[in-house]
matplotlib code that plots the C-alpha trace (Angstrom):
import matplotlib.pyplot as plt

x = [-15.4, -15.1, -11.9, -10.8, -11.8, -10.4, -12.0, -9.6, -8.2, -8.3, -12.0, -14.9, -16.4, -20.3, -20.5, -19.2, -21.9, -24.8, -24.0, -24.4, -27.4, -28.9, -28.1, -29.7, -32.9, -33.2, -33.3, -36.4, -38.2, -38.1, -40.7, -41.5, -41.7, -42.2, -41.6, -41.0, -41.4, -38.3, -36.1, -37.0, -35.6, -32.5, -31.5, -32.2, -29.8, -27.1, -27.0, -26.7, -23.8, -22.2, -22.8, -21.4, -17.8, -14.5, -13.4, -14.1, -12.7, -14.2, -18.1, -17.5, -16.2, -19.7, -21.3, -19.8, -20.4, -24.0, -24.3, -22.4, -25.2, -27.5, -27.0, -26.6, -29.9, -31.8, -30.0, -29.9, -32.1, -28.1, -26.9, -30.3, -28.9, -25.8, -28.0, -30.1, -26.9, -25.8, -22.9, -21.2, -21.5, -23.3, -19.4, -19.7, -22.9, -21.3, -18.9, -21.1, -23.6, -20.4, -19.0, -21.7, -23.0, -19.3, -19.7, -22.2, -21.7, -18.7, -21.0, -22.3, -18.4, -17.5, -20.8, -20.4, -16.7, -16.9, -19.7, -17.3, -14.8, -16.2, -17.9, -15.3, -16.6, -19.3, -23.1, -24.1, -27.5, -25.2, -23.2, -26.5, -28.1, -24.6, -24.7, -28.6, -27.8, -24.3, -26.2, -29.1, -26.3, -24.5, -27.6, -28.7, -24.5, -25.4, -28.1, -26.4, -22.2, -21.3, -25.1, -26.5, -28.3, -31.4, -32.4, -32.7, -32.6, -33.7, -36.9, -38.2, -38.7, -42.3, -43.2, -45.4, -46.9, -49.0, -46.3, -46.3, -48.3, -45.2, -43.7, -45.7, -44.5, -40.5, -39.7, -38.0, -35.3, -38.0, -39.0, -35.4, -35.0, -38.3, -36.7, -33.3, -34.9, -37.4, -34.5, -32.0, -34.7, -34.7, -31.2, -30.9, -33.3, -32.7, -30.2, -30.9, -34.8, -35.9, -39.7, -38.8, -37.6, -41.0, -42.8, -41.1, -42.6, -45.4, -46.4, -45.4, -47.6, -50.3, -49.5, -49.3, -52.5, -53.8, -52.5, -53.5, -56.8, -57.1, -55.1, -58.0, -58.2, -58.0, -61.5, -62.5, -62.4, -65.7, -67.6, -66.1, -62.3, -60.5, -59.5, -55.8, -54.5, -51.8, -50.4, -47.7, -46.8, -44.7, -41.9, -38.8, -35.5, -33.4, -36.5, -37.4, -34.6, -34.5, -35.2, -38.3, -40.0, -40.0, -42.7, -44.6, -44.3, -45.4, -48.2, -49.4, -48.7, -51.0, -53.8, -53.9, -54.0, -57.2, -58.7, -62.7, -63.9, -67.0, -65.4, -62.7, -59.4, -57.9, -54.5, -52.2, -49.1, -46.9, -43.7, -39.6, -38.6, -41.4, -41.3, -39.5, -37.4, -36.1, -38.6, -38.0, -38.2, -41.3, -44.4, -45.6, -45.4, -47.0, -50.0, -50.6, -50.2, -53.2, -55.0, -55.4, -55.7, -58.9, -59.0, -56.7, -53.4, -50.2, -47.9, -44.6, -40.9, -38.7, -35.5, -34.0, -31.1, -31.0, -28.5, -26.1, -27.0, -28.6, -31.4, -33.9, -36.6, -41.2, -42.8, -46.3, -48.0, -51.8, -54.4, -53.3, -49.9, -47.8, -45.3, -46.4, -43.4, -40.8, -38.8, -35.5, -34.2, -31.6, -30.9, -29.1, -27.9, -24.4, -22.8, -26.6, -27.6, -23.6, -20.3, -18.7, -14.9, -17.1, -14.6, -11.8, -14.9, -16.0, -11.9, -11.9, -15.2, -16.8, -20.5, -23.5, -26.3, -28.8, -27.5, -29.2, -27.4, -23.9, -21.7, -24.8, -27.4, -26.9, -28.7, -31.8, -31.6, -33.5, -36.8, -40.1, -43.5, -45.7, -48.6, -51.6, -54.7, -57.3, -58.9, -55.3, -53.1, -49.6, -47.7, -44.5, -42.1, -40.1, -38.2, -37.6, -35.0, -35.8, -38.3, -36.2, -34.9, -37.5, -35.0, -36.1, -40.1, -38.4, -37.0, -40.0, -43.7, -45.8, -47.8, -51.2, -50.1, -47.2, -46.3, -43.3, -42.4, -40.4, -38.7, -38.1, -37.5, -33.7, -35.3, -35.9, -38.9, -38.4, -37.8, -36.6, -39.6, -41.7, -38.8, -39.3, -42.7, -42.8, -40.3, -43.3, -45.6, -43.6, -43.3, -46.9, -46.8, -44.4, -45.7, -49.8, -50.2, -50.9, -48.7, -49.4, -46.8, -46.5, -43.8, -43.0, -42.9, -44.9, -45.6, -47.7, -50.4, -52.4, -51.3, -53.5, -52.1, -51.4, -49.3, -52.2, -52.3, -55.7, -55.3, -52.5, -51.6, -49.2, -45.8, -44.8, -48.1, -49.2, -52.3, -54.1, -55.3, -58.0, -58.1, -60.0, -56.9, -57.2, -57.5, -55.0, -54.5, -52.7, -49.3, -47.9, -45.6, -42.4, -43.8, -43.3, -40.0, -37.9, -35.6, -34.1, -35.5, -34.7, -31.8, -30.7, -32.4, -30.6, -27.2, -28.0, -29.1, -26.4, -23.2, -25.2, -24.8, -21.0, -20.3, -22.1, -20.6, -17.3, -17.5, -18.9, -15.5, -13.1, -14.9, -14.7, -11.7, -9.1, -8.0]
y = [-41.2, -45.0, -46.8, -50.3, -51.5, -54.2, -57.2, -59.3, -60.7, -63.9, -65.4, -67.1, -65.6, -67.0, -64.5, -61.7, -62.2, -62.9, -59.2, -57.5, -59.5, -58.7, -54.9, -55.2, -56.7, -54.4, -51.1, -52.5, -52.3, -48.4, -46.7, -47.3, -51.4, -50.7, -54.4, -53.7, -57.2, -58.3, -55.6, -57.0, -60.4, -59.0, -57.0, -60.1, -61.7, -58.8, -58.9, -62.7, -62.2, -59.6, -61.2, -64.6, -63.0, -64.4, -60.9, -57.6, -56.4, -59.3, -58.6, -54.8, -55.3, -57.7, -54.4, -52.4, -54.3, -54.9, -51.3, -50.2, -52.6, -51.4, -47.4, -47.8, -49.3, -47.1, -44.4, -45.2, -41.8, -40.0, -40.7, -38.9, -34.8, -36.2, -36.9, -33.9, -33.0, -36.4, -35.3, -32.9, -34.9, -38.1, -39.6, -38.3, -40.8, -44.1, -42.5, -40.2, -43.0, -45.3, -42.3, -41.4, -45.6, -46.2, -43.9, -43.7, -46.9, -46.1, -45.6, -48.9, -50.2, -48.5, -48.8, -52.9, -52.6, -51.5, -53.3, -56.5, -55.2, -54.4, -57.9, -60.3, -63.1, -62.3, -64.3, -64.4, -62.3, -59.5, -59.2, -58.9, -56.3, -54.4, -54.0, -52.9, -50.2, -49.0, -49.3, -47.2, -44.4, -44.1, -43.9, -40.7, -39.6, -39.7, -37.6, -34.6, -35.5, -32.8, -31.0, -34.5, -36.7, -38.8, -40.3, -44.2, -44.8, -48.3, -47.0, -45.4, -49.0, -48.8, -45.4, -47.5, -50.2, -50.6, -49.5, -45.3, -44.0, -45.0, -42.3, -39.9, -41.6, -41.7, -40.3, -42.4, -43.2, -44.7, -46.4, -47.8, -49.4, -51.2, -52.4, -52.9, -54.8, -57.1, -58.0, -58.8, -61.0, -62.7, -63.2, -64.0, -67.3, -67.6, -70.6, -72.8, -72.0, -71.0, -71.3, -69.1, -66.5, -66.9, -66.7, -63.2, -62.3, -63.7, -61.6, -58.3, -58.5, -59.5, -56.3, -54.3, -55.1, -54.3, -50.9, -50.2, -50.6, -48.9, -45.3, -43.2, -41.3, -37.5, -36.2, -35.3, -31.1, -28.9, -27.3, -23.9, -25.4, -23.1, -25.0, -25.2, -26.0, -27.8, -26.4, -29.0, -27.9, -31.0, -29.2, -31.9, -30.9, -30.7, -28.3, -26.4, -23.5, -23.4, -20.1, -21.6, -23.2, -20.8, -19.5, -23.0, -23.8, -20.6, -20.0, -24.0, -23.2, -20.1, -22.2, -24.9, -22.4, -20.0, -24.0, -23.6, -25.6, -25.5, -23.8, -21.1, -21.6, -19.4, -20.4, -21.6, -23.2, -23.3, -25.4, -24.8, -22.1, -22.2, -18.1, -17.8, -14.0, -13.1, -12.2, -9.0, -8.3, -10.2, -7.6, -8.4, -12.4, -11.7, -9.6, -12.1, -15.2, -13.0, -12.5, -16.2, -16.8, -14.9, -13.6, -16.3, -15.8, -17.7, -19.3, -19.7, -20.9, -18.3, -16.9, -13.4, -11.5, -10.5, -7.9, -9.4, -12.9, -15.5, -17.8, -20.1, -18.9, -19.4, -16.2, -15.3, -13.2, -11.2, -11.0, -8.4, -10.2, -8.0, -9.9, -10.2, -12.3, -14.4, -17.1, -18.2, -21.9, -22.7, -26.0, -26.2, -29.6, -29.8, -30.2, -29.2, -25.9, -24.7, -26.4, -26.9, -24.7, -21.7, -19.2, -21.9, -24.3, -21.0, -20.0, -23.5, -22.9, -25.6, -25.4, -27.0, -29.2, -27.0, -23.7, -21.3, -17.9, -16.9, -18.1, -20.7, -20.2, -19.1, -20.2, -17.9, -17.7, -20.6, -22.4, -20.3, -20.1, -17.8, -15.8, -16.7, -15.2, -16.2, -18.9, -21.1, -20.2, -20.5, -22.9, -24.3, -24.0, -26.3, -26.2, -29.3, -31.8, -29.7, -31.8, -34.6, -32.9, -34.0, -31.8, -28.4, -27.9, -28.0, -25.2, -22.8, -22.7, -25.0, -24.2, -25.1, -27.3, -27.7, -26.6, -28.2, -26.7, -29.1, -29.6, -33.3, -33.4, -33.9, -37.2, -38.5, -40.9, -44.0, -44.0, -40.9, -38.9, -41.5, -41.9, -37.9, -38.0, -40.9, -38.7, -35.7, -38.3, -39.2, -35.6, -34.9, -38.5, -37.6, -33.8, -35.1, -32.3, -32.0, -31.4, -29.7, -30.6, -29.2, -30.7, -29.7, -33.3, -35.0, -36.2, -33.4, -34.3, -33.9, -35.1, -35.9, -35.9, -39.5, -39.4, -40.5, -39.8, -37.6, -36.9, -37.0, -35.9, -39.1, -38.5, -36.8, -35.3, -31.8, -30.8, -28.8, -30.5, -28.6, -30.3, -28.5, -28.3, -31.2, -31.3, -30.9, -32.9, -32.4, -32.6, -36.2, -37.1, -37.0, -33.5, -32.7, -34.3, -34.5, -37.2, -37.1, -39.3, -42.2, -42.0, -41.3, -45.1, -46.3, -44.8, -45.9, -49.3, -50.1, -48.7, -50.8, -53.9, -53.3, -52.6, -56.1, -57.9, -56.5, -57.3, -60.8, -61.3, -60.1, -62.4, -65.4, -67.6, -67.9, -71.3]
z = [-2.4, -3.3, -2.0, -1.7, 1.0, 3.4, 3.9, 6.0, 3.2, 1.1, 2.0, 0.1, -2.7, -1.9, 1.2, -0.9, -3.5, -1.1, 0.7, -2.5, -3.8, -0.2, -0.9, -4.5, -2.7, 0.2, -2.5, -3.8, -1.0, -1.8, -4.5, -7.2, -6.3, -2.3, -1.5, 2.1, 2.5, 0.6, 1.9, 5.5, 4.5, 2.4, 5.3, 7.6, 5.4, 5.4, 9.3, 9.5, 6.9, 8.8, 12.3, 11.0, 9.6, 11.2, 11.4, 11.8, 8.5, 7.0, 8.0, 7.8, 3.9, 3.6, 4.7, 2.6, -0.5, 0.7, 1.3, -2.2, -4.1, -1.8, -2.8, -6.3, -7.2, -4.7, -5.8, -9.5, -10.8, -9.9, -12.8, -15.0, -14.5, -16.2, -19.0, -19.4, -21.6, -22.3, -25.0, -22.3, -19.2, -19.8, -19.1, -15.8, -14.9, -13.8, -11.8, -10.0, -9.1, -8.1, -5.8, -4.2, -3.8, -2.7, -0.2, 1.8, 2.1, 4.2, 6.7, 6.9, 6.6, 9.8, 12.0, 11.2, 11.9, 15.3, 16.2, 15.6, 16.6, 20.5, 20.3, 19.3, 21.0, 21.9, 21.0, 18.0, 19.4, 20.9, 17.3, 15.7, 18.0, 18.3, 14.4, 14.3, 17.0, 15.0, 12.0, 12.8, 14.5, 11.4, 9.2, 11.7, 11.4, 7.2, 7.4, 9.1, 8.3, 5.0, 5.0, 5.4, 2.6, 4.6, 1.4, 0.9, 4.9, 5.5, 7.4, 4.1, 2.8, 5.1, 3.5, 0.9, 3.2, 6.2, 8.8, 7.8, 10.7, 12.8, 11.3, 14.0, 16.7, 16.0, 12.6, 10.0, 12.1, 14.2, 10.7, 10.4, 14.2, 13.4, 10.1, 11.2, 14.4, 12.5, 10.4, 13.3, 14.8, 11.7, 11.0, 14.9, 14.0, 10.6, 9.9, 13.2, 13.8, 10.0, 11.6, 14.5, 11.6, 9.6, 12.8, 13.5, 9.7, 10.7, 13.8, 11.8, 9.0, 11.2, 13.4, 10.4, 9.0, 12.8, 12.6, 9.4, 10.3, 13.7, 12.6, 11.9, 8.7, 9.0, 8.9, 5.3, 4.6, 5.1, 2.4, 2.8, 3.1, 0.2, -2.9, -4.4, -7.9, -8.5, -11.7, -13.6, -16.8, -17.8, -19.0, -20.2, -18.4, -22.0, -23.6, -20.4, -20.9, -24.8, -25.8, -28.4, -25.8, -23.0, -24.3, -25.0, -21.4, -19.8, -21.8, -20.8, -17.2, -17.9, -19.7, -16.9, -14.9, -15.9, -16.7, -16.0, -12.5, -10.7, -8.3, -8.8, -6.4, -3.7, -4.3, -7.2, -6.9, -10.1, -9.3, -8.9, -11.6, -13.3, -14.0, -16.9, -15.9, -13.0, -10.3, -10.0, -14.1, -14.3, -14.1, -17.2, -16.5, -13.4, -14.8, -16.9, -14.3, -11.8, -14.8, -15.5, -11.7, -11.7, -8.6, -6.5, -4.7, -6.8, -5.2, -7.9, -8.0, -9.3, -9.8, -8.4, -6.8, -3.4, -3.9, -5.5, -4.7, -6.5, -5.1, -6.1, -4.6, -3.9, -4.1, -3.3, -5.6, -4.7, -6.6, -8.8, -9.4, -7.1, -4.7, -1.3, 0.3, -0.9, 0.3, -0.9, -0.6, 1.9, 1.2, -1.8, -3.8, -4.2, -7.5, -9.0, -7.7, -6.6, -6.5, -3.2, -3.2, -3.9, -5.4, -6.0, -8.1, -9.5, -11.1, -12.4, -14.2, -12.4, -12.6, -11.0, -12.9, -12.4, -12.1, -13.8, -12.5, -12.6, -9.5, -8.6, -6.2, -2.3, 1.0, 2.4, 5.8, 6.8, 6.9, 7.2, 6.5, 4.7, 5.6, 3.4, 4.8, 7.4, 5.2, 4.2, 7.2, 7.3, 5.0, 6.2, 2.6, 1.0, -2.5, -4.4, -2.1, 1.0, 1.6, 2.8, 5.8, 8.7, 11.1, 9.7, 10.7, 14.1, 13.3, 13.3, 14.5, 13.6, 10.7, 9.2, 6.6, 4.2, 0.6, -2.0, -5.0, -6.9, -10.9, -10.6, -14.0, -12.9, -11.3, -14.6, -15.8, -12.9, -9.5, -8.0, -8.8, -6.8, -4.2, -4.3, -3.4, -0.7, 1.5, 1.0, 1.9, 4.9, 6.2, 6.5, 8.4, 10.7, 11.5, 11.3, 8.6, 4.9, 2.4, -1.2, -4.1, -7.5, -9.1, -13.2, -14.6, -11.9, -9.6, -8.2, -5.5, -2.6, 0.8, 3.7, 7.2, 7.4, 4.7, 2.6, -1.3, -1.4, -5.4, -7.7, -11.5, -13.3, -14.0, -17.2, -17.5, -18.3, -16.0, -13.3, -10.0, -8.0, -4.2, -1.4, 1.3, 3.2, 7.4, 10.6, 12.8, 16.7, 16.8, 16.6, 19.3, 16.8, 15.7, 19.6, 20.5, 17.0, 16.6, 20.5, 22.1, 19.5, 19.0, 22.7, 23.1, 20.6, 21.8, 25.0, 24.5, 22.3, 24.7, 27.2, 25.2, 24.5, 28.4, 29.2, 26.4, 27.3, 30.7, 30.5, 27.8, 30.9, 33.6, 31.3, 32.1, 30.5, 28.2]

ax = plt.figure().add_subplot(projection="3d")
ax.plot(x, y, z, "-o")
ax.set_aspect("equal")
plt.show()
């Protein structure tokens, strides 16, 4: 997907450098660091960069390198399912993480491209707000364009700081015009009124530590809520499929999970995959899984074939181990769980990462939620990296809280298993409802409806988490009206700009 792209040709070097050092400064504002802070100013910087370009091929190349940095350090766990089998496709890494950095960056390339373009001479005010609005379309345009990838937006840099409850009012695209707009405030003051910029810092922090403390909690579960484990069985991505530790892994997952508690759980939740045969082969595993559930309900990833078809799929199983509904994952990661070209990737002998089956997995039908009983409700499902698609609990009733089976052991050991968990975190914000996550390496946890970490097992960690299922609360207002309204503002507001800016250039006379 990376190209060379145009930049106006020959120009300084020093606003080249500065774009990409911004990008490199605004990915830390994501987990692990969460230095929203810093991201606010890098992107400030980016935007003054971009505004203050003689031409449109010149800011929009600052964007794209800005954007390229900007990708590839967020984004830097890409290149670890390369190295699960480092000798066969650890080659493949740098590429893969240049590709994909390269391009989604395009995005950036052409939303700052025509927002100079449309505003040639216009103020420098009007460039800057005319890129925040492009900006913030093309981020919504990269979560949906080829099955979408809303990872990374800018917005998620306030998932780890004071500014998260937002989330229920506008979703993270809300989170990224509040970024994108302190930023362009910022740059707008930066260079001529540097104490007009710190002053714009100034009043955010102060608002953010106001909000922070006025969002009530949720109210803490009662004595009779039901109790969930959380079973991770830390199984290493290179050792989880060998056929000498199958057995290792299973029998943990079955020790954590008959582990004596004061208080037995109703449900269990193993993670992604975590059965060992295929679902429909497994009576034996599952007798055994019920036994050491001692009465409880297990919730498990597995595999199976519907038909002929193979999915990756969460399965419910009673009390007596039997399966009382499954559900298959629709969303699947490309070039991990199948390879897009289906039959044509398939003759070439292309495989995915992580496919297990032959032919890689297919799409269920679509999101859903299971039926647990009177006590826990109905759980909205998500396997592994569906939970980064806010768009999808619009897509059925609401339910009474929400579940994530997960093997981020793909993630590897640094920051996409935390990234992985702050777009959970930022789910139960947005919807005002708590979310359960086992995850095989870690990190699974409990998740209040604030987005609030309740309780949490460390990465790389074998372990069982018992966590009475936390409260409810009303719908939010994003939770009501999806991501609509914000963006029809944004589109709005920003074709509003370009008509005035536009017709303000044609009324102006001529030299």
């Amino acid at each position: 997907m990376t190209a060379a792209v145009p930049d106006g040709g020959a120009s300084p070097i020093w606003p080249k450098i500065l774009a990409a050092l911004a990008g490199m400064a605004a990915a830390i504002g994501h987990a692990p660091f969460d230095l929203w802070i810093i991201a606010l100013i890098a992107f400030a910087m980016l935007l003054h960069l971009g505004a203050a370009a003689r031409s449109p091929r010149l800011g929009a190349g600052l964007f794209w390198l800005g954007g390229t940095s900007y990708f590839a350090v967020a984004l830097n766990w890409l290149v670890e399912p390369f190295l699960v089998d480092a000798a066969t496709t650890g080659w493949m890494a740098p590429f893969a993480l240049a590709a994909m950095a390269g391009g989604l960056a395009l995005f950036w390339w052409l939303a700052a491209y025509l927002a100079l373009r449309l505003l040639p001479q216009a103020s420098k005010g009007a460039r800057i707000a005319g890129l925040v609005g492009l900006l913030l379309l093309a981020e919504t345009a990269r979560a949906v364009v080829f099955t979408g990838f809303p990872w990374a937006h800018p917005g998620h840099v306030l998932i780890g700081g004071p500014l998260l409850p937002l989330a229920g009012v506008a979703g993270a695209h809300g989170l990224t015009l509040v970024v994108l707009a302190i930023a362009g405030g910022m740059a707008y003051f930066g260079t001529a009124r540097p104490l007009a910029a710190m002053a714009v810092l100034s009043v955010l922090l102060v608002v953010a530590i106001r909000l922070d403390a006025t969002v009530l909690p949720p109210p803490p579960p009662t004595p009779d809520a039901p109790v969930i484990r959380l079973v991770q069985p830390n199984a290493p991505q290179h050792l989880k499929w060998r056929a000498d530790m199958i057995p290792v892994f299973f029998q943990r997952g079955l020790s954590l999970t008959a582990q004596a508690s004061a208080r037995l759980p109703d449900l269990v939740i193993w993670p992604e995959t975590s059965l060992p045969v295929l679902l429909d082969n497994s009576a034996s595993e599952r007798a055994r899984i019920a036994a050491a559930a001692r009465g409880a309900m297990t919730l498990i990833g597995a595999q199976r074939f519907a038909g002929f078809l193979p999915r990756n799929s969460l399965a419910l199983l009673d009390r007596n181990g039997e399966i009382l509904s499954v559900y298959d994952k629709h969303r699947l990661v490309p070039f991990g769980e199948y390879m897009p070209g289906g039959m044509v990737a398939e003759a070439l002998g292309l495989r995915g990462l992580a496919e297990r089956l032959d032919g890689g997995y297919r799409p269920g039908p679509g999101p859903e939620l299971i039926a647990l009983g009177d006590s826990l409700g109905q759980a909205f499902a998500m396997v592994c990296y569906e939970a980064i698609f806010a768009r999808d609990l619009a897509r059925t009733p609401r339910g009474d809280w929400m579940v994530q089976v997960t093997n981020d052991a793909w993630f590897g050991r640094f920051s996409g298993p935390y990234q992985h968990l702050a777009l959970a975190r930022l789910r139960a914000a947005e919807q005002g409802l708590p979310l359960l996550r086992a995850a095989n390496t870690g990190v699974s946890a409990v998740i209040d409806a604030r987005g609030g970490i309740v309780a949490m097992l460390p990465l790389n960690t074998a372990g069982a988490l018992d966590a009475p299922l936390p409260v409810a609360m009303p719908p939010t207002l994003y939770a009501k009206t999806g991501d609509a309204p914000i963006i029809l503002i944004v589109l709005l507001a920003t074709a509003g700009l370009l008509v005035h800016a536009r017709r303000r250039q044609a009324l102006r006379p001529g030299p």
